[in-house]
N, C-alpha and C positions, 0 to 999 in steps of 0.2 A: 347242381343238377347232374353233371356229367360221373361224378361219383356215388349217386344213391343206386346206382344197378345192384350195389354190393347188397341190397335189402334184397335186391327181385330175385338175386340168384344170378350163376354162371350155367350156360347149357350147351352143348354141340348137336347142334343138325348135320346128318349126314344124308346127300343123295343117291340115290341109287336109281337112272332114272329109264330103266328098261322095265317094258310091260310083256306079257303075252300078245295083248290086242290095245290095242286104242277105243278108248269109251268114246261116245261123241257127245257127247258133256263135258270132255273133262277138258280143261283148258291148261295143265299142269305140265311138268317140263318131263313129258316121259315118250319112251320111242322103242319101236319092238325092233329087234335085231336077229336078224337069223343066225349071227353068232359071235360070241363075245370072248376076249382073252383075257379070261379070270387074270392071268398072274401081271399083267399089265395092269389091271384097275387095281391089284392089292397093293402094287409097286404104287401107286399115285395115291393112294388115298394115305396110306403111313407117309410118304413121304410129307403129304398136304399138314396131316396132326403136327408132322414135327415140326413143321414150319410157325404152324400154329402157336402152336407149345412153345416156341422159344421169343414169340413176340408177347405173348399175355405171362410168360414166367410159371411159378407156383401154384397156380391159383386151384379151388377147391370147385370141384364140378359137382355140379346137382343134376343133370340131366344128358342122359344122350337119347336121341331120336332117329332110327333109322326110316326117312321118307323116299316117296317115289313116288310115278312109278310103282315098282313092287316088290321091296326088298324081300319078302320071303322066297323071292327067286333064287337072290345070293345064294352062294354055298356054305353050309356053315364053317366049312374052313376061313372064308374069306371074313365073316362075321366075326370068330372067334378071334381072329389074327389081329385086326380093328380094334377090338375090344380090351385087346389085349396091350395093343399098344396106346392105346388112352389111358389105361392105367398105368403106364411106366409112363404118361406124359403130366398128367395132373392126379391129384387127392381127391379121392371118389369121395363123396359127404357120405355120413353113412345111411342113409333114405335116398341116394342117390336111383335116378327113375332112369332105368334101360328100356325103351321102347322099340318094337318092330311093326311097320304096319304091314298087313296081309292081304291077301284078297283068297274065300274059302278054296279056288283050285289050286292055290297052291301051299295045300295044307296037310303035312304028314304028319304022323305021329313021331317019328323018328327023329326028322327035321325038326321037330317043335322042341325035343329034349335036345336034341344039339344047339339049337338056340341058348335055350334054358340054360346049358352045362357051361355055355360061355360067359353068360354074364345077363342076357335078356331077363327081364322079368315083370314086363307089361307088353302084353300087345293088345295092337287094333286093328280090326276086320272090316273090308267094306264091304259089309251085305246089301244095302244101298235098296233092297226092297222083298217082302215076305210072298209076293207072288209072282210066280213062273213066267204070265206075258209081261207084268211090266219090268221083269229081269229083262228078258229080251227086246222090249223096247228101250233099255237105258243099254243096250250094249253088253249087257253082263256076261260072262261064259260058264257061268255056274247057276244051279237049280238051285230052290228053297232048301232042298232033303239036303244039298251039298250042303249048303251055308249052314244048316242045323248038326249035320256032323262036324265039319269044319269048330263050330262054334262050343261042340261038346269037349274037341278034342283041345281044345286050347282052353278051357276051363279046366282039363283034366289036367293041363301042362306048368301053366303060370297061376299065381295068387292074382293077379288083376287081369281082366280084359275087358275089352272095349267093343262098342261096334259101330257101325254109320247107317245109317238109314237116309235117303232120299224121299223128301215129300212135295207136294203142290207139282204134282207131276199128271202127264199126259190124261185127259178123261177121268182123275182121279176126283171121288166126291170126298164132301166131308165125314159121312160118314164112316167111309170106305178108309180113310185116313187116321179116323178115332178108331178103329177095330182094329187094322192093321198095328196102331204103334201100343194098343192095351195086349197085342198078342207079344209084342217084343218085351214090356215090361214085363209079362207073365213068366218072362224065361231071367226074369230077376238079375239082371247086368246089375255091375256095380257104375258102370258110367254109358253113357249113349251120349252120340253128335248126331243131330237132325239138323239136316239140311235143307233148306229149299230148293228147288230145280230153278236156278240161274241159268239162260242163255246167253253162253258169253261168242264175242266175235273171237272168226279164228277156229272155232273147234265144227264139227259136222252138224251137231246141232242148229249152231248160229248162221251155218250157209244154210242149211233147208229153213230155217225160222224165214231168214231174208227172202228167200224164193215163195213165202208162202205156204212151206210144204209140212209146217212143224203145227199139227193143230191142236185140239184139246187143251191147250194150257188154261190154267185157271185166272179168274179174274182177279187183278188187285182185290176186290173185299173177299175174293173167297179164299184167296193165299191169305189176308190178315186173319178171316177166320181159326184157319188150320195152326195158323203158327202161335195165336192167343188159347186153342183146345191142347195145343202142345203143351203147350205151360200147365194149364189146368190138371192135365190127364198126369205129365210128370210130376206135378207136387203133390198129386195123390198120390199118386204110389211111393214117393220118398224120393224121389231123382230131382229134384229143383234144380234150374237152370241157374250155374254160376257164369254164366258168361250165353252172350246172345243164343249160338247152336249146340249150347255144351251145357250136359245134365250129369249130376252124380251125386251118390251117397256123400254125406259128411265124409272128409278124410282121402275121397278116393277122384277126383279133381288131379286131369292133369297138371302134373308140376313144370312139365317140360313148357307147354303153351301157355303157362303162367308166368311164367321167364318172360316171353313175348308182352303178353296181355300188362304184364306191373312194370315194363321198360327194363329189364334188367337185360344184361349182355349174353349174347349169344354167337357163335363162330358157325358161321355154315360153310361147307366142302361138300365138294360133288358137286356138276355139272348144271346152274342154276341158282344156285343155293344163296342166299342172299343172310349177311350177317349185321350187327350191332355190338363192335367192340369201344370200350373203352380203354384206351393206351395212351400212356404218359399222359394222363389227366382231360384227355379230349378225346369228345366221341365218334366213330366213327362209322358208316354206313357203307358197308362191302357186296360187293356181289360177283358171283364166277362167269367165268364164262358158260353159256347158253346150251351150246350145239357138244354133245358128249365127246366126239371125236375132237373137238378144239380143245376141250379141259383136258383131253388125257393127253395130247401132243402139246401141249404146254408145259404140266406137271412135268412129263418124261424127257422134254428138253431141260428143264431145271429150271423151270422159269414159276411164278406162281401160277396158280389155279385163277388168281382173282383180274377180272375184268376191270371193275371200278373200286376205288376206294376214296370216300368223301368224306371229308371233315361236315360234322353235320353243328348247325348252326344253333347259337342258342332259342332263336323262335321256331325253329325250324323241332327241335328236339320238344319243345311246348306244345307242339300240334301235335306230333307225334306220343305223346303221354297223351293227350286229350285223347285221339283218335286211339286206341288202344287200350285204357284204361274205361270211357265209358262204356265197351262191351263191356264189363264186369259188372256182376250184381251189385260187389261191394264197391264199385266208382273207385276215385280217386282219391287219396289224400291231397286234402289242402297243401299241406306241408310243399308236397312234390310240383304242386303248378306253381310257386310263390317263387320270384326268382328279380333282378334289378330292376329288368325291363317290361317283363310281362305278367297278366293277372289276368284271371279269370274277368271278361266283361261287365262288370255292375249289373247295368241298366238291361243286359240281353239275360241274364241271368236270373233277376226279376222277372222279365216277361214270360223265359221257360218255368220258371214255380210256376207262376199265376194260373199257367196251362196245362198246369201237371204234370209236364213233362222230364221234370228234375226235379231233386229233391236235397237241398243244402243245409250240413248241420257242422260245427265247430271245427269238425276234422273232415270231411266227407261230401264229395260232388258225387252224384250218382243217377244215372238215368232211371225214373221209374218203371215199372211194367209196363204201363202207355206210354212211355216215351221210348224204351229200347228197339220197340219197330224203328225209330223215328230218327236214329243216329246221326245220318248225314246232315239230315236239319237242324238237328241241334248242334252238332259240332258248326258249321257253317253260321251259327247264331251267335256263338260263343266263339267267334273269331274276329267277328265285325269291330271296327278300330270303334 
């Protein structure tokens, strides 16, 4: 097992985890700074790659991923620098995916072709909603009209782009949800991630939720509503969901979070960043430090970036293929869960056909369209001794 990542692919996450403002939703590792020493973080992040670099060797990369936070803050100097040294550290494949995510205020024309000139050549925007108060109730700091120049000018820039939408949000109806996301199709993306409004703890949202103060949200059947019109509305149009919140044309499916999604190995740097390498034939599960001023006083001592690094266990790596591959349309191969000690559960496996909630054929485990709501339950089904 520890060796088939080589199918899923090699990828680099990079963090970047400074915002303008904090969303109170979002629960992600990012933090506004009144100011920041560019040439400090360029110092840490090459020096992170090379470290990288000389523990994974040669190997041929298919993905880099600039997340946040909001990397279109970076400078493109500091992008280009990055980028630059990835390729003197590994073999770019030649489909190799260079992604940026964005948020539309921080969206220049000028900056987008400096991107571009470096090496970027996918980005994703989070528009996160097509109307003005429910921007301002998700925390947004940009208008629809933004988001629609924003979204003009980075189709004008890159061959791919991307964007987010936020649904099952505050007072929103169903049909107010079906109009909304046939107006996003209408501007014919090649890829869309719809999300749900998750209340998580910890973020501003989840204290006013607690205190009572968070109302409107929808109810379990009308959130399942939204997110089974979801489906429906994007296979009309041609965007079919390859994975739970993730729609796209044939072909245009991120590869970066397919890395993730098929178990293949991935190195994250940057303050947060949480990785899956395989080294000297065992896999291993990494993660950085947290708090941005610790990663970069660590890096700049000489020390690594990384917080933890664990030998991940062979059941332990089985759950993990489970939980990650049944997000995907196309499930899992047999092949990949067949291993000395563990197998897919018989008798629990029976029970989810019976219910329709999976669907098993020679080569392929795979959650149905009524069972992909249903994730947790079935993985927890198909873990039972």
């Amino acid at each position: 097992m520890t060796e088939s990542w080589q199918q899923a692919g090699f990828g680099l996450y990079l963090h970047w985890p400074f915002c303008a403002s904090k969303c109170p939703y979002c629960d992600f590792n990012s933090h506004v700074s009144a100011s920041i020493d560019m040439d400090a973080w360029e110092t840490a992040f090459l020096a992170e790659i090379d470290r990288v670099g000389r523990e994974t060797g040669p190997r041929v990369l298919d993905s880099v991923f600039f997340g946040g936070g909001t990397p279109s803050l970076m400078p493109v100097r500091l992008v280009d620098r990055i980028l630059t040294r990835v390729r003197e550290t590994w073999h770019l494949s030649n489909n190799c995916e260079i992604t940026l995510e964005a948020n539309p205020t921080s969206i220049e024309a000028d900056k987008f072709r400096g991107f571009r000139d470096a090496g970027v050549n996918r980005v994703s925007i989070g528009i996160q909603a097509l109307n003005d108060p429910d921007l301002k109730k998700l925390g947004r700091l940009h208008s629809v009209s933004e988001a629609m120049t924003a979204l003009e000018t980075a189709c004008n820039t890159f061959n791919r782009v991307s964007f987010d939408l936020i649904y099952a949000r505050q007072d929103q109806s169903l049909p107010e949800w079906q109009a909304e996301l046939n107006r996003a199709l209408d501007l014919e993306p090649d890829h869309l991630s719809l999300y749900q409004l998750t209340i998580e703890d910890g973020t501003a949202f989840g204290d006013r939720f607690a205190k009572g103060g968070l109302r409107g949200l929808p109810s379990e059947d009308l959130s399942a509503d939204m997110y089974f019109a979801t489906q429906e509305i994007c296979d009309h149009k041609g965007l079919p969901a390859y994975e739970v919140s993730n729609h796209a044309r044939p072909g245009q499916e991120s590869r970066h979070n397919l890395i993730y999604w098929n178990y293949g190995d991935y190195a994250g740097i940057g303050p947060g960043a949480h990785g899956r390498l395989t080294l000297d034939g065992e896999k291993y599960a990494t993660e950085t430090h947290l708090a941005p001023n610790s990663w970069l006083s660590s890096v700049s001592a000489n020390r690594s970036g990384e917080s933890v690094r664990d030998k991940i266990s062979e059941q332990d790596q089985y759950v993990e293929r489970l939980l990650m591959g049944l997000r995907l349309h196309g499930g899992i191969l047999i092949q990949h869960l067949s291993s000395i000690s563990f197998s897919p559960n018989a008798s629990s496996i029976n029970e989810l056909r019976e219910n329709g909630l999976i669907s098993v054929d020679e080569t392929r485990l795979k959650a149905t369209p009524e069972g992909r709501p249903l994730l947790n339950a079935i993985l927890r089904k198909l873990l039972e001794d």
